[in-house]
C-alpha angles and dihedrals in degrees: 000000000000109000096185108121122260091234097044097101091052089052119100113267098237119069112194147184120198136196140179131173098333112172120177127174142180142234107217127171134017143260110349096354080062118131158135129261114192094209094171114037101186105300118179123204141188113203118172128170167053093266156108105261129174127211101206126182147124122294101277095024093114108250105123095043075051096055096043086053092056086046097050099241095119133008126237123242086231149357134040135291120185131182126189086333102306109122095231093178082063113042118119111234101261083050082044089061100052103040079057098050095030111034115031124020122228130220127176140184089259112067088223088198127160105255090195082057142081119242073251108049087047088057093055100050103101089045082058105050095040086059093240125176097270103207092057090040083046093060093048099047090051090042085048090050098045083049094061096044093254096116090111088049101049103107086037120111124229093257082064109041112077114245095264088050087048099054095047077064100059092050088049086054093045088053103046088104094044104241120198086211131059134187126183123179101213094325078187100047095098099037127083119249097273096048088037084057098046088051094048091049091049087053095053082047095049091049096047092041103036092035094228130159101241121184112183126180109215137162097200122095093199085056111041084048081079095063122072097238136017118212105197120204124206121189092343098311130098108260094181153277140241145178122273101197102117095020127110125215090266097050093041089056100042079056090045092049088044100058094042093061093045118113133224 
């Protein structure tokens, strides 16, 4: 079954995150131990797909708070974030809401998964709580599952699905809508190296196929060489980026390090 969207021909070509002078910081400790962490120190970003792209950097760098500010699950102290022309930076939080369940999908390191579901029945919650016509979300979700090989583990619950099946879940549950963007905060970090590897090859297949924008953070070299180019952050401000196409895990990693010591 062909899950490309029905409207997808009609979209505009290019898909695009955008991003100026965002700055974001946070408030740790207490008391006297009390202070600030500028995690994000105006970084601006160009990315345009579609397209399977990594943001790579050291712990602390800021990838991760970056990627969580595309996505609307936090708001930036200052600067501008736009995806696919909505004005993220500023949405109010009811718009917040929907721009998060209707126009990008989200996929993190931990499955977050309903124990008490199916694989099915996980897939189908937002439907479910946006209220969405279920026969036609019903087919998707089974056409999504049977897409990923997990036809035989539809009616399953997490404690029985291994952790790459039930991350395939989780990404079948981020695209029911059919978003054109896709973010996902370490999708492997939780997977060892073989179903890391077989994650990391679907979404590169996803992203080819279905013709999505997906942004992935990532620390891992074998599995950001899947992806087309690589944006490096160091101490909260873009360092770089660079095409994959031609490098190994080892030389895509020596380039990532490298970016992520230079000075400015």
């Amino acid at each position: 079954m062909n899950l490309a969207s029905t409207d997808r021909e009609s979209a505009p070509p290019t898909l695009r995150v955008r991003v100026r002078g965002v700055h974001k910081s946070f408030t740790i400790g207490s008391g006297k131990a009390k202070h600030d962490v500028q995690a994000l120190r105006g970084v601006d970003l160009d990315i345009e797909g579609p397209g399977f792209f990594a943001i790579m950097g050291a712990s602390g760098s800021g990838k991760s708070t970056l990627l969580h500010l595309c996505a609307g699950l936090d708001r930036a102290d200052q600067g501008e974030i736009e995806v696919q022309g909505a004005q993220i930076h500023a949405l109010t939080e009811a718009q917040l809401t929907q721009y998060r369940r209707r126009s990008i999908g989200i996929v993190f390191q931990q499955f977050n998964l309903l124990s008490a579901m199916t694989a099915l029945e996980n897939v189908l919650l937002p439907a479910e709580l946006d209220d969405a016509p279920r026969a036609a979300m019903l087919v998707r979700a089974t056409a999504l599952l049977e897409r990923f090989g997990l036809s035989a583990r539809i009616s399953h619950r997490p404690d029985a699905l291994s952790g790459g099946e039930q991350q395939r879940v989780a990404i079948a549950r981020a695209l029911l809508f059919e978003p054109p963007v896709l973010f996902a905060d370490e999708p492997t970090g939780s997977l060892d190296s073989e179903h890391g590897q077989r994650l990391a090859l679907l979404l590169r297949a996803l992203a080819d196929e279905q013709r999505v924008l997906i942004v992935m953070v990532t620390h891992e070299a074998s599995i950001a060489m899947h992806c087309q180019k690589v944006f490096v952050l160091r101490d909260g401000v873009l360092a770089g980026s660079f095409e994959t196409k031609g490098l190994d895990a080892g030389e895509l990693a020596l380039r990532a390090q490298e970016l992520s010591r230079a000075t400015h």
